[in-house]
C-alpha positions, 0 to 999 in steps of 0.5 A: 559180562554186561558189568565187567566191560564198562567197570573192569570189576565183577560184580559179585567181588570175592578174595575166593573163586568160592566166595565168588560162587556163593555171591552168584547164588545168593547175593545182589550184584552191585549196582552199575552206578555205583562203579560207573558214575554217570551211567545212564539209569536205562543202563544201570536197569538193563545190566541189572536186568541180566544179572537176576536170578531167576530166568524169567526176570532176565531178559528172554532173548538178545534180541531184547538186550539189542532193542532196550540197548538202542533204546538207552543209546537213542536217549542218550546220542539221539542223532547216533544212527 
C-alpha cells in the first residue's frame, strides 16, 4: 500500500497472481523513485522500509510510520502544521 498510492503501480509487477506471489517472497520491490521522480529520499527510505522482508528491518509500529512520516513532511513543508 505505501508503493501503490502515490505510483498506481505494484511494486512487485508480475503478468500472473503467481509470479506476483513469487516477486513478494523473493524479490526486492522496486524503488519508489524510480516511479515517482522527485520523491523525497525520506520517502523512497520509509516505503522501502515497509516493504522488507524480515519483520524486524520493518517498521515495529505505525506509530513509527507516523513519526518518520512528520518527520519527511516537516523537511519538506516546514511551515505545514
Amino acid at each position: 500500500m505505501p508503493f501503490e498510492a502515490p505510483t498506481a503501480i505494484h511494486p512487485f509487477r508480475a503478468e500472473h497472481h503467481m509470479s506476483r506471489l513469487y516477486n513478494i517472497a523473493q524479490r526486492e520491490p522496486e524503488a519508489l523513485d524510480g516511479h515517482l521522480p522527485g520523491c523525497p529520499v525520506g520517502l523512497r527510505d520509509l516505503v522501502a522500509r515497509c516493504l522488507q522482508k524480515g519483520p524486524d528491518d520493518r517498521p515495529a509500529s505505525m506509530a513509527q510510520v507516523e513519526h518518520a512520516l512528520a518527520a519527511i513532511r516537516s523537511a519538506v513543508a516546514p511551515d505545514t502544521p
